[in-house]
PQR file with spaces between the fields and no chain letter, atoms N, CA, C, O and H, PARSE charges and radii, in Angstrom:
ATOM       1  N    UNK     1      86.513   46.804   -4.239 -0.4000 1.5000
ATOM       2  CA   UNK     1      85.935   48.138   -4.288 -0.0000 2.0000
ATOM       3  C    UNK     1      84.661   48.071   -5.124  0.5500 1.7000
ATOM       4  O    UNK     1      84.583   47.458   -6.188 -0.5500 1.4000
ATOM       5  N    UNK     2      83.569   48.823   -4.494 -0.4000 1.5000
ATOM       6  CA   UNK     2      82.580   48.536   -4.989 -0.0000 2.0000
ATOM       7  C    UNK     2      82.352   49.651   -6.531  0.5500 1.7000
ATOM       8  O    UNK     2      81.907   50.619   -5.913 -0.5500 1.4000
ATOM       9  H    UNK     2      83.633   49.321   -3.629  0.4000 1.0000
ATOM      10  N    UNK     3      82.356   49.902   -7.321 -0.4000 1.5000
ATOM      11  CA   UNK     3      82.294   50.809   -8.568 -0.0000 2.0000
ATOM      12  C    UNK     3      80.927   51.359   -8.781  0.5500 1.7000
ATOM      13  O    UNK     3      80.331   50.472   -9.391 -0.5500 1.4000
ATOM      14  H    UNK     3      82.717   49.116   -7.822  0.4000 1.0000
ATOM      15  N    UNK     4      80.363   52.066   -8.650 -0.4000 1.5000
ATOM      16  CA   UNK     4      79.205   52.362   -9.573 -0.0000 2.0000
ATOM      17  C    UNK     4      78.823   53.199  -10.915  0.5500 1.7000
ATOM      18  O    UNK     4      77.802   53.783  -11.278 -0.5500 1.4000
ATOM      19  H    UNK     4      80.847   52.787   -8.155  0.4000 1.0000
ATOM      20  N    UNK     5      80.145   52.983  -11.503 -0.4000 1.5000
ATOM      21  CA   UNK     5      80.442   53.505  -12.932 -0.0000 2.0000
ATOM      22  C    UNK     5      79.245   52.985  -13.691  0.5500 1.7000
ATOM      23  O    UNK     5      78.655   53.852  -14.334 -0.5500 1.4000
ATOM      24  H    UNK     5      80.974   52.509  -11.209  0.4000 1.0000
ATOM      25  N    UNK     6      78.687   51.589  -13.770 -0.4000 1.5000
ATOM      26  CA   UNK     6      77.984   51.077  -14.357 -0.0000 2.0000
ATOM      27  C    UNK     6      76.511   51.261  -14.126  0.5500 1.7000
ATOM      28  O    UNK     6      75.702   50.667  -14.840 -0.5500 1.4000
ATOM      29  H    UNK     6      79.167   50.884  -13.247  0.4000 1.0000
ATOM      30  N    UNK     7      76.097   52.131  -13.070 -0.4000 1.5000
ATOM      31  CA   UNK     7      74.830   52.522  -12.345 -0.0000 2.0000
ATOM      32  C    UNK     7      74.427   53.793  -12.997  0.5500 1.7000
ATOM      33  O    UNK     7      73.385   54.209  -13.503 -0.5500 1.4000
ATOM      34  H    UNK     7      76.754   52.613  -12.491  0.4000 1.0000
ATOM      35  N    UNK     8      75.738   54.308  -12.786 -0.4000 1.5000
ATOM      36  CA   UNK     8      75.859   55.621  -12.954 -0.0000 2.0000
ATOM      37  C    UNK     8      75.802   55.941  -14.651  0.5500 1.7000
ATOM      38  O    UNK     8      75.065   56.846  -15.043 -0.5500 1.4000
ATOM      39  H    UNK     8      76.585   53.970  -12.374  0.4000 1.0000
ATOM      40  N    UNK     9      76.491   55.274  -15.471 -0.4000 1.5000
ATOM      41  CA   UNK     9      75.892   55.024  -17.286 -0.0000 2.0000
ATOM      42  C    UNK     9      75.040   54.928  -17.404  0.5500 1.7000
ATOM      43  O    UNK     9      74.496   55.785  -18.100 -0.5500 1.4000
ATOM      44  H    UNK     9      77.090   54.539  -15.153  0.4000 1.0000
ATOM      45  N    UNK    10      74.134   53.741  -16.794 -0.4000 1.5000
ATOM      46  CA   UNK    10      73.111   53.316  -17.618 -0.0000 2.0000
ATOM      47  C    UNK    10      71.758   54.497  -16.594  0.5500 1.7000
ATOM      48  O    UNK    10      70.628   54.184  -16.969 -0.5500 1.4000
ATOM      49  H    UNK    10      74.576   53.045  -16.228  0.4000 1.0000
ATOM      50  N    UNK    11      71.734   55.211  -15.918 -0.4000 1.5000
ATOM      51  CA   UNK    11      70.742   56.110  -15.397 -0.0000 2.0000
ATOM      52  C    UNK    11      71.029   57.549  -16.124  0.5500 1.7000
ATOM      53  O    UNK    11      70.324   58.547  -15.976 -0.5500 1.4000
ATOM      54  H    UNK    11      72.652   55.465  -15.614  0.4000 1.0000
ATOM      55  N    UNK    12      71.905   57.484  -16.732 -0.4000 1.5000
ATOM      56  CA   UNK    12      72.206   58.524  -17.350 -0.0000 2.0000
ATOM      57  C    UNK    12      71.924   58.413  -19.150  0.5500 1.7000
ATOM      58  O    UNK    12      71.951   59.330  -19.971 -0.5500 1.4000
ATOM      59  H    UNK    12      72.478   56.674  -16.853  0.4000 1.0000
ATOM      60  N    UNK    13      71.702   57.192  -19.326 -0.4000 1.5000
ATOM      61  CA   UNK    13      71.678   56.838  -20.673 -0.0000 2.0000
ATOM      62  C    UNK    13      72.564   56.844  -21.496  0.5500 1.7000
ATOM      63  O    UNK    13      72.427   57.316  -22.625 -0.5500 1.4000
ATOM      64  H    UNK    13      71.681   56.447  -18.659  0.4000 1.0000
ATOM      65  N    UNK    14      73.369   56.440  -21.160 -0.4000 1.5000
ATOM      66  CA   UNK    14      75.069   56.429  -21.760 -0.0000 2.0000
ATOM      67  C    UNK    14      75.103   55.279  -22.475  0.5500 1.7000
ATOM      68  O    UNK    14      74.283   54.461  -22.058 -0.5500 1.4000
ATOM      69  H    UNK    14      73.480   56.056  -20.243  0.4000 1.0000
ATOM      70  N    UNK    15      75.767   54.903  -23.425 -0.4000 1.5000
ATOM      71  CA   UNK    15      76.417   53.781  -23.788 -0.0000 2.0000
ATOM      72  C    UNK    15      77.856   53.418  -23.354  0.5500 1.7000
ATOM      73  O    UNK    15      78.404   54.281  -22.668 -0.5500 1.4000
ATOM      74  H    UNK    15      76.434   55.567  -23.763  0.4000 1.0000
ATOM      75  N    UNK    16      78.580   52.292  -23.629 -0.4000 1.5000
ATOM      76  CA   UNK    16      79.697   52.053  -22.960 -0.0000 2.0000
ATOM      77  C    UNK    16      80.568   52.802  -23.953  0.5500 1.7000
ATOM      78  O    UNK    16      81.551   53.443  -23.579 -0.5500 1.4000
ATOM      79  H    UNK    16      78.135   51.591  -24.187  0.4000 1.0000
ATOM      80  N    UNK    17      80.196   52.712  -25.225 -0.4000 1.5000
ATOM      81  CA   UNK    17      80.825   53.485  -26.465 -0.0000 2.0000
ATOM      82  C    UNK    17      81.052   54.949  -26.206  0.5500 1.7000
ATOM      83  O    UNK    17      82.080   55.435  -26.676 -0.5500 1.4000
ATOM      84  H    UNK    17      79.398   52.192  -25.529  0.4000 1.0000
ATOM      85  N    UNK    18      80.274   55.680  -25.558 -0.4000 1.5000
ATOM      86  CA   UNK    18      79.871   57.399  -25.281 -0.0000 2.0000
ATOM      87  C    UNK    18      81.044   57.680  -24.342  0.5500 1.7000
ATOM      88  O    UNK    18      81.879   58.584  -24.322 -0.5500 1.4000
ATOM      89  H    UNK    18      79.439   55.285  -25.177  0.4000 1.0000
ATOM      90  N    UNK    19      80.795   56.416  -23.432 -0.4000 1.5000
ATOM      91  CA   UNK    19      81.668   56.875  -21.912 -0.0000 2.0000
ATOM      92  C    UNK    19      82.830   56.655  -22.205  0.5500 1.7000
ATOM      93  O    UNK    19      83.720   57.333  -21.691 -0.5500 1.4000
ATOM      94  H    UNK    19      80.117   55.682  -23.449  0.4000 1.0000
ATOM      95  N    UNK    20      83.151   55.503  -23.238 -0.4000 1.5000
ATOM      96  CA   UNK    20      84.728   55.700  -23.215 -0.0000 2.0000
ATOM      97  C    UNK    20      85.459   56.576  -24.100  0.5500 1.7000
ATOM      98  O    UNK    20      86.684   56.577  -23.981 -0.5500 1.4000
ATOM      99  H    UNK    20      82.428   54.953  -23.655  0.4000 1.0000
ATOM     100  N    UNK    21      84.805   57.485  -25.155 -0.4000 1.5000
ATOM     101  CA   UNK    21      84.973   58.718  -25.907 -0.0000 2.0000
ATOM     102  C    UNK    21      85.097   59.757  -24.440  0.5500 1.7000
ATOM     103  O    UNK    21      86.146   60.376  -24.264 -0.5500 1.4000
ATOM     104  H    UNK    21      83.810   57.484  -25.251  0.4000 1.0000
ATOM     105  N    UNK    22      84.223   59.851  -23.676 -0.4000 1.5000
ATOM     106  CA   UNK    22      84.466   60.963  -22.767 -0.0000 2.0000
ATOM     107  C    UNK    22      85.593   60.307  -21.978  0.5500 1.7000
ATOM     108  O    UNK    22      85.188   60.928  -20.996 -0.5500 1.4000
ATOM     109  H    UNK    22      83.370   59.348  -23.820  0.4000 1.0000
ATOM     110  N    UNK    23      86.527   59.693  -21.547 -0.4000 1.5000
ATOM     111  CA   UNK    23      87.128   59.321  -21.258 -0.0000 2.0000
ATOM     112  C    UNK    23      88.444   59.299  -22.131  0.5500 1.7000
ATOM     113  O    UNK    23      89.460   59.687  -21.554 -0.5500 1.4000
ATOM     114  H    UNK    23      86.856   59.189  -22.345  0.4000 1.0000
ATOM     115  N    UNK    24      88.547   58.942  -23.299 -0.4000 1.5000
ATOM     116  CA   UNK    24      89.530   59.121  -24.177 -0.0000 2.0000
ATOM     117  C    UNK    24      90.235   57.447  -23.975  0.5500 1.7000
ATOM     118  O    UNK    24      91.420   57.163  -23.804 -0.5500 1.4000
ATOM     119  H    UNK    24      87.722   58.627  -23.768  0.4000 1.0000
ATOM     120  N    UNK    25      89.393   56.789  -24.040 -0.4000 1.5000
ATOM     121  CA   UNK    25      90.148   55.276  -23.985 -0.0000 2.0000
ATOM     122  C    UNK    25      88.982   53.922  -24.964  0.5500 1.7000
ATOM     123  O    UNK    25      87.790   54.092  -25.222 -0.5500 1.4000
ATOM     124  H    UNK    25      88.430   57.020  -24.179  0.4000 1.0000
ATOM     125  N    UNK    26      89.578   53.045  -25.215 -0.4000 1.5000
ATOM     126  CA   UNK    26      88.992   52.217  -25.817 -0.0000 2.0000
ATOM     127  C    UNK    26      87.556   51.572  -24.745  0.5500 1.7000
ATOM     128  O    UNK    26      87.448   51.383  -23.533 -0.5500 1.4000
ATOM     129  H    UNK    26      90.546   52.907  -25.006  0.4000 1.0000
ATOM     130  N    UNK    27      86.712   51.402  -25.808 -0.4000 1.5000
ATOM     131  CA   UNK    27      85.040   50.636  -25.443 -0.0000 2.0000
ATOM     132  C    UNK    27      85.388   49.561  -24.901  0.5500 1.7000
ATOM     133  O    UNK    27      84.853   49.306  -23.822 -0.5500 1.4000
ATOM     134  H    UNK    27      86.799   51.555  -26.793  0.4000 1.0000
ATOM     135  N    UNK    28      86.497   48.475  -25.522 -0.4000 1.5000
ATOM     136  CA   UNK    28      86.349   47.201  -24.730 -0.0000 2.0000
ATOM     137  C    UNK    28      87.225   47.399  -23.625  0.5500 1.7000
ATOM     138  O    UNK    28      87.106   46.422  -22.886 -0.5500 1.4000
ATOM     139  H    UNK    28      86.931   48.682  -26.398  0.4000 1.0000
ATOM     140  N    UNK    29      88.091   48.252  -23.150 -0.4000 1.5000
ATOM     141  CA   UNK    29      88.813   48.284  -22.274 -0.0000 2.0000
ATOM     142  C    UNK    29      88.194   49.433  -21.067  0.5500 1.7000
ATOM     143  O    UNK    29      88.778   49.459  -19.984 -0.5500 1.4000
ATOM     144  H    UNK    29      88.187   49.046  -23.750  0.4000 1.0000
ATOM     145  N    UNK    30      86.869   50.474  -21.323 -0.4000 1.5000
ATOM     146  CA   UNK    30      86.159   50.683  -20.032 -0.0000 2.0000
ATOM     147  C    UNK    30      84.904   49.804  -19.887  0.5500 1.7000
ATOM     148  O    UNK    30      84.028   50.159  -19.099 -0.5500 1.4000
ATOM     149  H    UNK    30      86.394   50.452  -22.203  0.4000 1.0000
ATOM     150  N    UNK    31      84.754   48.511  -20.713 -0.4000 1.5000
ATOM     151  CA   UNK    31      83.780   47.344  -20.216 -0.0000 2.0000
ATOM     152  C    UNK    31      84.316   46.862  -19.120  0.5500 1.7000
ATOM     153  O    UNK    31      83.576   46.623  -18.166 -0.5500 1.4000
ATOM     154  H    UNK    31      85.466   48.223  -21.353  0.4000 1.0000
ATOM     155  N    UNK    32      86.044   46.565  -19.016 -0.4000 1.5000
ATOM     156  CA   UNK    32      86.865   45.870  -18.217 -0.0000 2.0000
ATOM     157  C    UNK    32      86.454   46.807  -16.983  0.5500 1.7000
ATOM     158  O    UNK    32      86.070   46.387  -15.891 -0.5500 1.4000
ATOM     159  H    UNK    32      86.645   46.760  -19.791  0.4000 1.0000
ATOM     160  N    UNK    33      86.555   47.724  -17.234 -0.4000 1.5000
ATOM     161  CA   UNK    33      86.040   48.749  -15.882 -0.0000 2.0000
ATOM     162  C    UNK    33      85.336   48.448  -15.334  0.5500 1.7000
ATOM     163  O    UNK    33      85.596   47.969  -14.230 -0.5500 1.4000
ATOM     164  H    UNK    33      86.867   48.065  -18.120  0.4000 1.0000
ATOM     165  N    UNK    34      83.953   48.563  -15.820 -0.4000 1.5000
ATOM     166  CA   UNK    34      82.757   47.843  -15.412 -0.0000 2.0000
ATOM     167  C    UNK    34      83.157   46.826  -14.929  0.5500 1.7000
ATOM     168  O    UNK    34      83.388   46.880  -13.722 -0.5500 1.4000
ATOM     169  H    UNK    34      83.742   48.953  -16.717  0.4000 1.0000
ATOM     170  N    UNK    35      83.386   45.594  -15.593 -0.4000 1.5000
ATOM     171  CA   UNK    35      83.074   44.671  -14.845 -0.0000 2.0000
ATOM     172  C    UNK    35      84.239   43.650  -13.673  0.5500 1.7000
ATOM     173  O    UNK    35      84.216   42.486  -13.275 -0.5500 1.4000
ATOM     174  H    UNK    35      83.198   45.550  -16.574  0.4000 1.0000
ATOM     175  N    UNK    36      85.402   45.134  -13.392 -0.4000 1.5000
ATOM     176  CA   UNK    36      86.252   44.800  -12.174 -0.0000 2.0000
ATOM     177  C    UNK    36      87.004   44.018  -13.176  0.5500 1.7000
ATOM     178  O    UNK    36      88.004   43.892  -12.470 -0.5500 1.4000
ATOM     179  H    UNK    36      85.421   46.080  -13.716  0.4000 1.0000
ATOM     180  N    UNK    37      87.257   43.512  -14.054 -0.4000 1.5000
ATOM     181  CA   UNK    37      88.544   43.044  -15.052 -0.0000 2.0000
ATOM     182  C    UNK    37      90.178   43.881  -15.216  0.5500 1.7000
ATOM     183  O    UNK    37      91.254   43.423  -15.600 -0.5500 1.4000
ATOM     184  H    UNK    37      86.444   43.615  -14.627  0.4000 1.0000
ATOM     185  N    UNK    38      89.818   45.207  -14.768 -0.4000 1.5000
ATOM     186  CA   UNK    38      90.969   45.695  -15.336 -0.0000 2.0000
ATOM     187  C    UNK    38      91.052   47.188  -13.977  0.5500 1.7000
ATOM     188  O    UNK    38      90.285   48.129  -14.182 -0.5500 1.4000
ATOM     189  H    UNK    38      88.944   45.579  -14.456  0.4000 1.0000
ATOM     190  N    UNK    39      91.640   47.228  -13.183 -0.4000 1.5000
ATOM     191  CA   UNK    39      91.535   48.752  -12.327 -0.0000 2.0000
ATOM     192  C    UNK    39      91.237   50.198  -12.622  0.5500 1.7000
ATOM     193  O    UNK    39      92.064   50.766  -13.336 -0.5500 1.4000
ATOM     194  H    UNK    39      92.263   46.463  -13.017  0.4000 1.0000
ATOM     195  N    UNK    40      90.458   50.725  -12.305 -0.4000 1.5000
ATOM     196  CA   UNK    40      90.574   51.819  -13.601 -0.0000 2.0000
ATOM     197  C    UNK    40      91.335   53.368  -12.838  0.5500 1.7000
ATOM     198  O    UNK    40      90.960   53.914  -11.801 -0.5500 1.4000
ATOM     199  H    UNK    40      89.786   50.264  -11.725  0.4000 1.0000
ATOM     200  N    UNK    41      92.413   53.765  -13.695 -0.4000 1.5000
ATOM     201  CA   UNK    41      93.054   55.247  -13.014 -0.0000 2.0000
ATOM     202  C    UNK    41      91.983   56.260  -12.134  0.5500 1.7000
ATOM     203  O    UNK    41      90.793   56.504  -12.332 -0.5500 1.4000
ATOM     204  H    UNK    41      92.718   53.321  -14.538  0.4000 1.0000
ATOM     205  N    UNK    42      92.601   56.575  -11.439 -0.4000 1.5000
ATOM     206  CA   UNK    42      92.171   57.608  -10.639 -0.0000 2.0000
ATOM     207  C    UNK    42      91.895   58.640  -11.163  0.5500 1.7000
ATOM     208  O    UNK    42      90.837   59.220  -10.917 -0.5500 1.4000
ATOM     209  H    UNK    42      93.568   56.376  -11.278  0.4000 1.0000
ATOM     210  N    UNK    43      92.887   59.141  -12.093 -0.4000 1.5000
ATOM     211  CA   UNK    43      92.133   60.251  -13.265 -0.0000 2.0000
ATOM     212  C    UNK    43      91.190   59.936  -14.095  0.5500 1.7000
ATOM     213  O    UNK    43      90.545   60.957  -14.331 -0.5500 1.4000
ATOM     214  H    UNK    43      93.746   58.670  -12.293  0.4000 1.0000
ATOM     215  N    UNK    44      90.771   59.020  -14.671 -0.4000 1.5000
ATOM     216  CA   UNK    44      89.560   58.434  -15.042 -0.0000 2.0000
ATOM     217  C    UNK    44      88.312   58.587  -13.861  0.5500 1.7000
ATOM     218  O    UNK    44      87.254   59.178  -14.076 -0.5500 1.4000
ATOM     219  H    UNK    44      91.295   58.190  -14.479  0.4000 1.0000
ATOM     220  N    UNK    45      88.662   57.952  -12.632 -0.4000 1.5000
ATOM     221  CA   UNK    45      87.428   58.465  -11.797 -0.0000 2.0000
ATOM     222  C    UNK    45      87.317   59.527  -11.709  0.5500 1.7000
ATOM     223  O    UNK    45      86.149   59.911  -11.761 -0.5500 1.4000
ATOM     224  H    UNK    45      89.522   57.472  -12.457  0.4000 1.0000
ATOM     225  N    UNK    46      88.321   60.529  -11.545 -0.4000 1.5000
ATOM     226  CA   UNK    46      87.937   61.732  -11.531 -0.0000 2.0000
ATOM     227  C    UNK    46      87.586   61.993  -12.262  0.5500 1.7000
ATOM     228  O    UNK    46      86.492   62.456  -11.942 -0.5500 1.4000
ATOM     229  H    UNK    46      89.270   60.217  -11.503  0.4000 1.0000
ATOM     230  N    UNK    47      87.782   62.119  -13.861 -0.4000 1.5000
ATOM     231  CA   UNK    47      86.674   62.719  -14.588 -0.0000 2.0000
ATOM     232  C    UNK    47      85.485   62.218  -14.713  0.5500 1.7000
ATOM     233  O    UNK    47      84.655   62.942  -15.262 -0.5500 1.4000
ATOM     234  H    UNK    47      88.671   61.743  -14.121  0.4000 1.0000
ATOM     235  N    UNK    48      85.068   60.900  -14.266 -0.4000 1.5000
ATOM     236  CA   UNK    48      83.873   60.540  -14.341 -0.0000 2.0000
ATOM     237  C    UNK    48      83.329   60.814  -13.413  0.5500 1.7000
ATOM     238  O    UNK    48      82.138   60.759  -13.720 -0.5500 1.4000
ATOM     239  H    UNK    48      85.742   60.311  -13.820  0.4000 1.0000
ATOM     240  N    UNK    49      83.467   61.248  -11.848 -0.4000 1.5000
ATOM     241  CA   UNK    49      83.046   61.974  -10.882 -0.0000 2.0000
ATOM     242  C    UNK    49      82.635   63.275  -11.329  0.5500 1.7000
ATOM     243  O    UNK    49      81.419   63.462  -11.358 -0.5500 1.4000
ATOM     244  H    UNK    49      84.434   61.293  -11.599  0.4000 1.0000
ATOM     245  N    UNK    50      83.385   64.210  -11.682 -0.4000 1.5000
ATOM     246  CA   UNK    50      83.259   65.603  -12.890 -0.0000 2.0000
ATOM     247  C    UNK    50      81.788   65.545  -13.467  0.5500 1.7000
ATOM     248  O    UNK    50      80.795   66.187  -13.126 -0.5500 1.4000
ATOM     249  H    UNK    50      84.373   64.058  -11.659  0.4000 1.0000
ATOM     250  N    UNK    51      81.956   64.541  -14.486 -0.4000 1.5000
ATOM     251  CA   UNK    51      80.943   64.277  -15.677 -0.0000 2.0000
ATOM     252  C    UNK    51      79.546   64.283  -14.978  0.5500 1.7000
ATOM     253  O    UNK    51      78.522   64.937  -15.180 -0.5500 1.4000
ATOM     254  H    UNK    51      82.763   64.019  -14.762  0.4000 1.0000
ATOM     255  N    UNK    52      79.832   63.463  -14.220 -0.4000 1.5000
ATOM     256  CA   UNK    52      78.178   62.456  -13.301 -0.0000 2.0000
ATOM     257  C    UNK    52      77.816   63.509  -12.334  0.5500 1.7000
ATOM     258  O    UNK    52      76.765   63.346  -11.715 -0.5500 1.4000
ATOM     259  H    UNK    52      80.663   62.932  -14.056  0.4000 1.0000
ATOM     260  N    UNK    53      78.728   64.872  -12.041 -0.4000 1.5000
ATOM     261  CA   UNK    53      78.957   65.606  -11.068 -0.0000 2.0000
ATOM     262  C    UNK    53      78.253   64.779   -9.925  0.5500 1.7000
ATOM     263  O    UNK    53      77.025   64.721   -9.849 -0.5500 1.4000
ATOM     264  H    UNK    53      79.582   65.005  -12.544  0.4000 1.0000
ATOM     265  N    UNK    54      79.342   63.960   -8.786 -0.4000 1.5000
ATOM     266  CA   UNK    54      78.742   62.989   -8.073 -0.0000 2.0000
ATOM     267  C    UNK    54      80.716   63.298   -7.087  0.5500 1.7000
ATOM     268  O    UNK    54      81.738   63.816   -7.536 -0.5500 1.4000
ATOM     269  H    UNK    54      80.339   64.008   -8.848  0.4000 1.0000
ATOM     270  N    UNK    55      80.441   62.726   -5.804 -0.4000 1.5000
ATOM     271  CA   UNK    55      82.044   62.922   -5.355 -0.0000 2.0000
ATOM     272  C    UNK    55      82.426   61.376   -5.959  0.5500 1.7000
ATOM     273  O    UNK    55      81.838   60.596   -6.708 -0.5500 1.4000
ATOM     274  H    UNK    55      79.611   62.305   -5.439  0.4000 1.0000
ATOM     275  N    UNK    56      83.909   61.346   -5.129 -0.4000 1.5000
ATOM     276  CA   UNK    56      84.614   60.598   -5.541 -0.0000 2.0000
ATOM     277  C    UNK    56      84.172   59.425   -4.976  0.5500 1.7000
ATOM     278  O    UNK    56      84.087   58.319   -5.509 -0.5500 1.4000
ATOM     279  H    UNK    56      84.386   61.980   -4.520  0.4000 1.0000
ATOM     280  N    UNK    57      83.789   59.890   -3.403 -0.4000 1.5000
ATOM     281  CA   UNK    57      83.796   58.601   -2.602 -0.0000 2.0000
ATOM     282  C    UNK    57      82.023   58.098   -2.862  0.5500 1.7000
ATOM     283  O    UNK    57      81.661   57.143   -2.175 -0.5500 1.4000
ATOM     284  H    UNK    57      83.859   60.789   -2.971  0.4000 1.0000
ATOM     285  N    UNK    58      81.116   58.641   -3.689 -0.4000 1.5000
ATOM     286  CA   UNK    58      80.021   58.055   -3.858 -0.0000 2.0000
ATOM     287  C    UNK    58      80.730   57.088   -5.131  0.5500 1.7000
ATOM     288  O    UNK    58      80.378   55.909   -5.094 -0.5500 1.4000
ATOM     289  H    UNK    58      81.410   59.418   -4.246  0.4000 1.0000
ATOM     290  N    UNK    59      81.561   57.418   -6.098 -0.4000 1.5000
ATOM     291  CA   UNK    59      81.434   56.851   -7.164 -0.0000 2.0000
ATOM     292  C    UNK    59      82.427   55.421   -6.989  0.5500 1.7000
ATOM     293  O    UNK    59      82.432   54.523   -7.831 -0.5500 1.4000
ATOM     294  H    UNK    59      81.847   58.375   -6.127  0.4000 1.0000
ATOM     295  N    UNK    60      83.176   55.408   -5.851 -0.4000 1.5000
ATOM     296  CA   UNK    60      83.503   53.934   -5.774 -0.0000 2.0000
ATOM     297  C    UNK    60      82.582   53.555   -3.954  0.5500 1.7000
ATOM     298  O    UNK    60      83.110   52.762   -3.174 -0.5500 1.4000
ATOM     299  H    UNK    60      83.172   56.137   -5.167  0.4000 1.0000
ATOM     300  N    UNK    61      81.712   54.021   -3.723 -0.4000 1.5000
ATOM     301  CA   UNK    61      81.001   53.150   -2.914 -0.0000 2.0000
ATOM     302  C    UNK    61      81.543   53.416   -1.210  0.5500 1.7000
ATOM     303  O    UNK    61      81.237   52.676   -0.275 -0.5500 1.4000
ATOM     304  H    UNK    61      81.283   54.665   -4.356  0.4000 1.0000
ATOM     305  N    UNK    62      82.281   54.473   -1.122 -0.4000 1.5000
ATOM     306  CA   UNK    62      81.996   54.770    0.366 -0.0000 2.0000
ATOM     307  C    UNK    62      80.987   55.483    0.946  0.5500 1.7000
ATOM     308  O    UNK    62      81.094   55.569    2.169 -0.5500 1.4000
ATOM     309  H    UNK    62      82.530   55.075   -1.882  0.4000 1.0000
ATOM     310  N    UNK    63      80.063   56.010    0.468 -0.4000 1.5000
ATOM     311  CA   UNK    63      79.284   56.902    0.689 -0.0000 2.0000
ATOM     312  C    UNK    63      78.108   56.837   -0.034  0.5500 1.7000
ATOM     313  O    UNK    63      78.139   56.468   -1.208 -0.5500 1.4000
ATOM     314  H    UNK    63      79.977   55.940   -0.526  0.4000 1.0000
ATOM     315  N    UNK    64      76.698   57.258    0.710 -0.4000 1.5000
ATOM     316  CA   UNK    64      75.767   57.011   -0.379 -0.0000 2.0000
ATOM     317  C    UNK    64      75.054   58.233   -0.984  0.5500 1.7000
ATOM     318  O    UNK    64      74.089   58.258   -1.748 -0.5500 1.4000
ATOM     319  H    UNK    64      76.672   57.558    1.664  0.4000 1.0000
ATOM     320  N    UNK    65      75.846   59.348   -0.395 -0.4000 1.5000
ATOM     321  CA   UNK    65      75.432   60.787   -0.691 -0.0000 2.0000
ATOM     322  C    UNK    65      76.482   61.004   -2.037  0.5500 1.7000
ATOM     323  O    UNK    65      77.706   60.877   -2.077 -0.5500 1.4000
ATOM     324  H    UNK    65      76.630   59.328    0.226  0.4000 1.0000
ATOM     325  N    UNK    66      75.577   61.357   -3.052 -0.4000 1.5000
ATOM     326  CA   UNK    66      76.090   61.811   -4.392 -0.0000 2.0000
ATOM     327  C    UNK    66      76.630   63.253   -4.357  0.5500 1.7000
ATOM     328  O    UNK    66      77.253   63.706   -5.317 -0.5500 1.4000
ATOM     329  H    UNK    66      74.583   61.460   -3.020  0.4000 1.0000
ATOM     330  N    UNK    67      76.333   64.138   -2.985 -0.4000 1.5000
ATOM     331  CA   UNK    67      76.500   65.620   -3.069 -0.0000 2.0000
ATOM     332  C    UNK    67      78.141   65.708   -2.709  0.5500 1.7000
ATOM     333  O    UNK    67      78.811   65.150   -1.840 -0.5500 1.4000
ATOM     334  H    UNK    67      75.827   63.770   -2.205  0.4000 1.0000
ATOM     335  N    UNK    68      78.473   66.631   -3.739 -0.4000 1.5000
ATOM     336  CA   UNK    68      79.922   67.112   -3.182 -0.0000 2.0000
ATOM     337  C    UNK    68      80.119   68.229   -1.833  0.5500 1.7000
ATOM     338  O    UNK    68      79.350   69.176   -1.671 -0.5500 1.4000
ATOM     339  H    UNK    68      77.930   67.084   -4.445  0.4000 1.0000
ATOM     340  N    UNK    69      80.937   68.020   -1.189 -0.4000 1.5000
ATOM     341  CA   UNK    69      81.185   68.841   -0.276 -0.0000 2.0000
ATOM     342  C    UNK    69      81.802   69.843   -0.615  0.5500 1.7000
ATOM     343  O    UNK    69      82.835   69.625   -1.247 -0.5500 1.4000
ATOM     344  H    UNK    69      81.562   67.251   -1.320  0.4000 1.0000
ATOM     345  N    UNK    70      81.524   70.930   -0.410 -0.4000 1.5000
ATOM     346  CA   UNK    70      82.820   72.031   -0.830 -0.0000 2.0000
ATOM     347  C    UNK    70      83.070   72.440    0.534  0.5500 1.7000
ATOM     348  O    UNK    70      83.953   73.262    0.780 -0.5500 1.4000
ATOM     349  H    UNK    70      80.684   71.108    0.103  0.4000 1.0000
């Protein structure tokens, strides 16, 4: 699965430190995120979909439209 968690931080100016406070989980364990080491919950994408306001399926790479559908 392709992720663009890590696209999506650093265009936003995030640190990995910031994102994993908004997340509520340890820095070295959403690096693992990033870099496909560790799977990351679905409630985690969702709130980082939320955050980035971006859908779900742009933020793991089915889609290249960032707009949500309502």
């Amino acid at each position: 699965m392709i992720l663009r968690i890590k696209d999506l931080r650093e265009d936003n100016d995030l640190t990995q430190s910031r994102v994993a406070e908004i997340l509520m989980c340890d820095q070295s364990l959403y690096s693992k995120y990033e870099r496909g080491e560790r799977e990351i919950p679905l409630k985690l994408l969702v709130r980082l979909a939320e955050h980035y306001n971006v859908s779900l399926d742009y933020l793991v790479g089915r889609t290249n439209k960032k707009e949500i559908n309502e």
